[in-house]
C-alpha positions in Angstrom: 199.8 69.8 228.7 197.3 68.6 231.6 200.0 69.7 234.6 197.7 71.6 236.4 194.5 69.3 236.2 196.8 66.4 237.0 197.8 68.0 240.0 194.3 68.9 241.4 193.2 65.2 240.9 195.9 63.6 243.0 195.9 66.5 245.3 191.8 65.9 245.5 192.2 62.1 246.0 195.6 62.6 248.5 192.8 64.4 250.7 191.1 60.7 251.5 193.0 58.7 253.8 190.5 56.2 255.7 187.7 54.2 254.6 184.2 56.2 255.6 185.6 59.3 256.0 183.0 62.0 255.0 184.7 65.2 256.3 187.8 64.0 254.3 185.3 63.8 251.4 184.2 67.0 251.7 187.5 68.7 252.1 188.6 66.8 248.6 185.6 67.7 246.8 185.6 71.3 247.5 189.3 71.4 246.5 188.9 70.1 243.5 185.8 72.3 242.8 188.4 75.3 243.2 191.2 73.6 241.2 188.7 73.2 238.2 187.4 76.4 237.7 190.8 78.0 238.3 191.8 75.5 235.3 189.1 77.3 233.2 186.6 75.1 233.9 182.9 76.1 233.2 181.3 76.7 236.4 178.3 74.7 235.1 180.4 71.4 234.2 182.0 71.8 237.5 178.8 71.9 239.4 177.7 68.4 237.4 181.3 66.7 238.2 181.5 67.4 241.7 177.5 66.3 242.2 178.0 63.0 240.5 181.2 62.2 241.9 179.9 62.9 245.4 176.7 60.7 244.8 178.8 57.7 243.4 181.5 58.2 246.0 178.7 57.4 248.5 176.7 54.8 246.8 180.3 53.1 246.6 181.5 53.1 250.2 183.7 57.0 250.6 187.8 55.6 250.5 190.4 56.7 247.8 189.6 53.8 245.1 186.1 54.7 245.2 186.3 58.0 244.6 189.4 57.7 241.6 187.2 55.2 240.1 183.9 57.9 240.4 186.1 60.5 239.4 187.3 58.9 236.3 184.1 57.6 235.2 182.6 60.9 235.3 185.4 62.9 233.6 185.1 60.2 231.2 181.3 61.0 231.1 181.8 64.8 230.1 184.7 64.1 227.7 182.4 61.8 225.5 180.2 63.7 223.1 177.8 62.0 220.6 179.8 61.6 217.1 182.8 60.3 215.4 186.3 60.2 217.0 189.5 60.3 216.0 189.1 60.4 211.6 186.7 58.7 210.0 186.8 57.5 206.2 184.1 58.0 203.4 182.8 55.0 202.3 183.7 56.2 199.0 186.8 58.6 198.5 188.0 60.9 198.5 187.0 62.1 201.9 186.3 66.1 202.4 186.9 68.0 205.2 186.2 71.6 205.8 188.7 73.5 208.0 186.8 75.7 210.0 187.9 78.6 212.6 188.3 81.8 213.5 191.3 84.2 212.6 194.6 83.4 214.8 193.0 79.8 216.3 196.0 77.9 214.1 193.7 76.5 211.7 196.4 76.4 208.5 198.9 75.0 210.8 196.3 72.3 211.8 195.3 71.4 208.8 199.1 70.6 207.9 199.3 68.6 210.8 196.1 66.8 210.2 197.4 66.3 206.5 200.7 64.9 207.6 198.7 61.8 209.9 196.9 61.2 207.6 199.7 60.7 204.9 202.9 59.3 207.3 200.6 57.6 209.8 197.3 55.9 208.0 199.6 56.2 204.6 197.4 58.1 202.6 197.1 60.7 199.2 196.1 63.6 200.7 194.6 66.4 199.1 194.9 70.5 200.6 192.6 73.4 199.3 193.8 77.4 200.2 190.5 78.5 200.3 191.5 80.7 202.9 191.9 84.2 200.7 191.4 86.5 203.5 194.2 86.6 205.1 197.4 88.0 202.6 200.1 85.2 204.1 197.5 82.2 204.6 198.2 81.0 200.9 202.0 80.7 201.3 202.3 79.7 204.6 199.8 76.1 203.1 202.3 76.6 200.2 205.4 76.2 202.3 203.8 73.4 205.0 202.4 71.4 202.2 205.9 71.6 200.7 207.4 70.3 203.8 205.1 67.5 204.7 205.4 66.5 201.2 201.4 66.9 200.0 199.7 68.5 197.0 198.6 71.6 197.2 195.6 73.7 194.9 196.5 77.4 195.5 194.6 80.1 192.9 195.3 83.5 194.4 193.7 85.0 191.7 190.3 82.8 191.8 187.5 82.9 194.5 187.2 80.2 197.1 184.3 78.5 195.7 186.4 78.2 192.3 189.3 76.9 194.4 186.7 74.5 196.1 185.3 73.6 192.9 189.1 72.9 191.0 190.0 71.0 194.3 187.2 68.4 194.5 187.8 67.9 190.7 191.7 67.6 191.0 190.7 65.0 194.2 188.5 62.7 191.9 190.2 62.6 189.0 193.5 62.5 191.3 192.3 59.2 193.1 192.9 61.2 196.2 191.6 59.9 199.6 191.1 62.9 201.6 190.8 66.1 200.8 191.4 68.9 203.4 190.2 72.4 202.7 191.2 75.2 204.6 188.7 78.0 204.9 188.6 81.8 205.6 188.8 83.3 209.2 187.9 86.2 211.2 189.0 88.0 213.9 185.6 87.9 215.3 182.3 86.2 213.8 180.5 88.3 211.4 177.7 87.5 208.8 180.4 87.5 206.2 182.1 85.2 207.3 179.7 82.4 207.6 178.3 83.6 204.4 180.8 82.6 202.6 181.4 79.5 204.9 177.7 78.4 203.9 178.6 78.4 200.2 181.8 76.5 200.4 180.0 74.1 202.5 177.2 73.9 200.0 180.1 73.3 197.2 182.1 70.8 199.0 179.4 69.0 200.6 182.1 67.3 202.9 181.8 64.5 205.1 183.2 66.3 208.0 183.6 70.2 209.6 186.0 70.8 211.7 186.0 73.5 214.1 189.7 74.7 215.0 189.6 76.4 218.6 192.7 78.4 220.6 192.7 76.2 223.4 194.7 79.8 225.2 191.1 81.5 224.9 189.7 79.4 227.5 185.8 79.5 227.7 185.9 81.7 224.9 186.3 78.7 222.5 183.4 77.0 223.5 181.4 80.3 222.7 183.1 80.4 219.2 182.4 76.7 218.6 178.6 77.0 220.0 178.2 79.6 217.5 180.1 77.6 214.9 177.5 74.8 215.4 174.6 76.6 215.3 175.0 78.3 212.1 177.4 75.7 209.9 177.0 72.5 211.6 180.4 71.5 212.8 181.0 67.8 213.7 184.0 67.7 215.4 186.1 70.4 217.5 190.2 70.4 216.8 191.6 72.2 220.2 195.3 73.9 218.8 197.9 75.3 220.8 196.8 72.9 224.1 200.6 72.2 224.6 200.9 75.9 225.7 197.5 75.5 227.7 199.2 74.7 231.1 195.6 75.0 232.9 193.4 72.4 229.5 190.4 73.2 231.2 189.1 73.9 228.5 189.0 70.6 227.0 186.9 69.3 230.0 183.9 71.3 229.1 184.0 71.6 225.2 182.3 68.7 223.9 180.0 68.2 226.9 179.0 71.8 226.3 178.8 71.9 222.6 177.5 68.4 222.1 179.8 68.0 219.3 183.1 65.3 220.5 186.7 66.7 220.7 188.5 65.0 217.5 192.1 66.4 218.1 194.5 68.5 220.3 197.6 70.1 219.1 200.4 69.1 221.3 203.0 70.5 220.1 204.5 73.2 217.4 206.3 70.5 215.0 204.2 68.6 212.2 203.5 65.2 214.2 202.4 67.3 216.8 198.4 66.5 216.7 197.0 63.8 218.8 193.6 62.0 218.5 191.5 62.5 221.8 190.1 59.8 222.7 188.1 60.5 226.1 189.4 56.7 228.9 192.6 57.6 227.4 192.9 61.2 228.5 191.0 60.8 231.6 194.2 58.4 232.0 196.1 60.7 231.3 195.0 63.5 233.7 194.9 60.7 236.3 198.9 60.6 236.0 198.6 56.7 234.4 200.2 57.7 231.0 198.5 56.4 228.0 200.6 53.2 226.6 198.2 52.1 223.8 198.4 55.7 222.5 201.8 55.9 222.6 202.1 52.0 221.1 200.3 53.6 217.8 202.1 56.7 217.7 205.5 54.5 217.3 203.9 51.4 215.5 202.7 54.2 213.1 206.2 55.7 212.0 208.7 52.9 213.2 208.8 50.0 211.0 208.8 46.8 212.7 211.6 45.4 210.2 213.7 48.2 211.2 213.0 47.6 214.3 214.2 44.0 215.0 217.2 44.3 213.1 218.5 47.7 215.2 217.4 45.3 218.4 219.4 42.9 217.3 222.2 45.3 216.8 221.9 46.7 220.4 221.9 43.3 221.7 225.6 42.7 219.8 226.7 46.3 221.0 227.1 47.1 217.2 225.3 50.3 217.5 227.1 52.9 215.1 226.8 56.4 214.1 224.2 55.2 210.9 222.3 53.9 213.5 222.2 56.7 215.3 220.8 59.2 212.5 218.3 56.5 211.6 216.8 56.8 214.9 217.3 60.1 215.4 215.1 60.7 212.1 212.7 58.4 213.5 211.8 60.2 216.9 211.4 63.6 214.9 208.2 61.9 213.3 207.1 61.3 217.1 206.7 64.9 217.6 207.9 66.5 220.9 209.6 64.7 223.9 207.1 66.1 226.4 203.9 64.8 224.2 205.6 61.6 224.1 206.9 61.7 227.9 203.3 62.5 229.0 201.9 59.0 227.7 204.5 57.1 229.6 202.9 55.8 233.3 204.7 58.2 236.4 206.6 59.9 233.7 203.8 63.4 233.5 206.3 64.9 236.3 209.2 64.7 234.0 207.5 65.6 231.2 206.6 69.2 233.0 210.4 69.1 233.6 211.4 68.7 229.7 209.3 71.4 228.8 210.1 72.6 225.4 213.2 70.8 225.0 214.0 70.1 221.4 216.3 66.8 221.0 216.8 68.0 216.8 217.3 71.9 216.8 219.7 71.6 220.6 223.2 72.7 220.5 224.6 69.1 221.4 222.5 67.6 218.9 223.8 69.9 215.7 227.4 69.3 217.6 226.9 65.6 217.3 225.0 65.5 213.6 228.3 68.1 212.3 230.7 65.5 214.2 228.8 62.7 212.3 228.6 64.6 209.5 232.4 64.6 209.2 233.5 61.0 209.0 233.9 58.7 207.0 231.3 56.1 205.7 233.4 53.5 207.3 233.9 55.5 210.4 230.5 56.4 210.9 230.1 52.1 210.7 232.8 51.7 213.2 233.5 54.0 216.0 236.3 51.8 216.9 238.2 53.4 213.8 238.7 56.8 215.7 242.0 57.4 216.6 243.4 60.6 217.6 244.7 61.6 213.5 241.0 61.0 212.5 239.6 62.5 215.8 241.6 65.8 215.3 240.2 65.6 211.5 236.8 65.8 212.4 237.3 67.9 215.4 238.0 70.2 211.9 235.6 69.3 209.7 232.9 70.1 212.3 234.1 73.4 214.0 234.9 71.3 217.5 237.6 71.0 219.5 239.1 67.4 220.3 237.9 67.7 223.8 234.8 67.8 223.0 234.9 65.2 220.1 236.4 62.7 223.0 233.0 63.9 225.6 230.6 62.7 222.4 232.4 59.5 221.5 232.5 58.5 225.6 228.7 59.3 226.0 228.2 57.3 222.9 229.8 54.3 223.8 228.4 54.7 227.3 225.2 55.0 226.0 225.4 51.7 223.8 226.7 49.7 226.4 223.9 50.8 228.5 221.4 49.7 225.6 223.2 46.3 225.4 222.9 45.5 229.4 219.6 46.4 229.1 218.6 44.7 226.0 219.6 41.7 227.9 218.4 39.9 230.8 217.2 41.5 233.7 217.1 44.6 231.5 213.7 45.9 232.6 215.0 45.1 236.5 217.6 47.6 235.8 215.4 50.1 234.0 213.2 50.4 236.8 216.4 51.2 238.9 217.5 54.0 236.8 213.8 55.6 237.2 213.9 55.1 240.9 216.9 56.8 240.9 216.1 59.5 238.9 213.2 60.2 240.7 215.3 60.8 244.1 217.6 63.2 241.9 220.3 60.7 242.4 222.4 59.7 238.9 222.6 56.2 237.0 223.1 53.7 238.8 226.9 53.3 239.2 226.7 49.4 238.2 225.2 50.4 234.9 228.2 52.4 233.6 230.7 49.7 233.8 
């Protein structure tokens, strides 16, 4: 998601070796000038991040610390925009939020995603309204993602959006609702319709907040849109979509800086848990390669219950990990979101991160192997993988259209894998965890000791 960016910054600071060194300065400050504007950058926000950087690299002393720590506080600097971050509550509920954006910028699919944090992680009634009449499959597609994330839904596609408006802020009231999330009408360009009938809605609904959805793919283009956007509706926070396919994310440097209105969220990812809150010294540590543990502590405290937990720690510690276990877990990491998003927020880890790509743990043909395996024990089997003897092995192997073979290669990797847990749960544990990294970093395998 910030690949490229990350690898200008350590590329820029690589360039200073020795204390004093103002040709080394130079050299680093000009390559990171061409780095950011290849990263769709605006020139402008380029110019003021390389001046100040230079000037506080100076006043400092020129040497590597200096200029990560002028570089950081700066990036910091343009990331931070005057406003809310992250989602902010009405005093008095429910809260409404207008979905604004233009035509194709993933605004229905964000505001399911914003509607599913709001319910699974800050455990809220949420509210969505399919204002959005212009577009023939916008109504069904909120129909079917509302359905999915398990939210209510007020859908009319006979009534006008300001009647829809109207019914939803009713239905939110009466319904003790405590957000309510409208989703508006795009274009494929801006025209005077448009905002028209944006004006009205936003005269009806009166919300709290307006969201501006932009395609982080259309580069500058989005800050145009959202400039425009502010000017004519009054936006108060910018939602960047589609920034997982965004390789270059310059974008997101110049956005709020430019706008004056502060990045809320970026879309990480295509699944439902997929939307993270940008918060600016926690993506500047991010783009600087350090991860971003007390994101990543929220995203997990948020959808893993802490009784849970304990006991399945407890478990790993007794090597009674089972197949139960296993699902639990396995239905746990889906509300993550994807690996790479999560990857990304572990310190060192952004490399491997690039390396996962896409990968996706639920939908991958070992994983439907394993659930259909699963699938076709028995409760007590499931309990006790010690139960499997060859007559129950070839059983399964049946039930779940597998061969034996590879029925035996799952049940080794599993046990593997929970004796692995257990030596790791135990102590010394993190020792040995560091090991493994080291050695995956140097392409070499697990460490042959862990594997006994």
């Amino acid at each position: 998601m910030f690949d490229t960016l990350t690898d200008s910054f350590k590329n820029a600071i690589n360039k200073i070796r020795f204390h004093d060194d103002e040709k080394a300065l130079k050299k680093a400050l000009g390559e990171l000038k061409k780095s950011l504007l290849k990263s769709d950058v605006h020139h402008k926000v380029v110019k003021e991040l390389i001046a100040n950087v230079e000037k506080d690299v100076k006043k400092a002393g020129v040497g590597k610390d200096n200029f990560l720590k002028a570089l950081s506080k700066n990036l910091t600097d343009i990331l931070t925009a005057q406003g809310n971050q992250g989602f902010l509550f009405a005093s008095k509920p429910p809260t409404v939020v207008l979905m604004t954006g233009l035509q194709g910028s993933g605004k229905t699919t964000t505001t399911g995603k914003l509607a599913y944090m709001l319910k699974e992680n800050k455990k809220k009634k949420v509210l969505v309204a399919a204002a959005d009449l212009q577009r023939l499959a916008a109504v069904e597609q909120l129909r079917q993602i509302t359905e999915q994330i398990g939210v209510d839904l007020v859908a009319n596609e006979e009534a006008t959006p300001e009647e829809i408006v109207k019914e939803a802020l009713k239905k939110a009231k009466d319904g003790l609702y405590d957000v309510l999330l409208i989703d508006t009408a795009g274009r494929l360009a801006i025209d005077d319709e448009l905002m028209d009938e944006l004006e009205k809605i936003r005269d009806i609904a009166n919300p709290d907040e307006i969201f501006y959805v932009a395609d982080a793919m259309t580069g500058i283009d989005a800050v145009r849109t959202a400039q425009t956007f502010k000017d004519k509706i009054g936006i108060t926070g910018v939602i960047l979509s589609k920034y997982d396919a965004d390789s270059k994310g310059g974008v997101a440097l110049g956005i709020a800086h430019q706008v004056g209105v502060p990045l809320r969220f970026i879309g990480s990812g295509e699944k439902m848990p997929d939307l993270e809150v940008f918060i600016p010294d926690r993506i500047v540590s991010r783009l600087m390669g350090a991860g971003d543990i007390e994101g990543l502590i929220e995203k997990t405290s948020a959808v893993i219950d802490e009784k849970t937990a304990k006991k399945m720690s407890k478990k790993i510690k007794k090597g009674q990990f089972n197949f139960n276990d296993f699902l639990e877990q396995m239905e746990q990491m889906k509300k993550l979101g994807s690996m790479k998003s999560i990857m990304s927020m572990i310190p060192g880890m952004s490399g491997m991160a690039k390396q996962i790509g896409d990968l996706d743990l639920e939908n991958s043909k070992e994983m439907k192997q394993i659930r259909a395996m699963i699938q076709s024990m028995t409760p007590k089997e499931r309990e006790n993988p010690d139960l499997l003897n060859n007559t129950r092995k070839r059983r399964i192997a049946a039930g779940a259209g597998l061969d034996q073979m590879q029925v035996n290669r799952v049940l080794k990797q599993f046990k593997n894998a929970a004796k692995m847990a257990k030596r790791l749960s135990g102590k010394g544990g993190m020792k040995q965890m560091q090991e493994i990294m080291k050695q995956m970093k140097g392409g070499g395998g697990v460490p042959p000791g862990l594997m006994r």
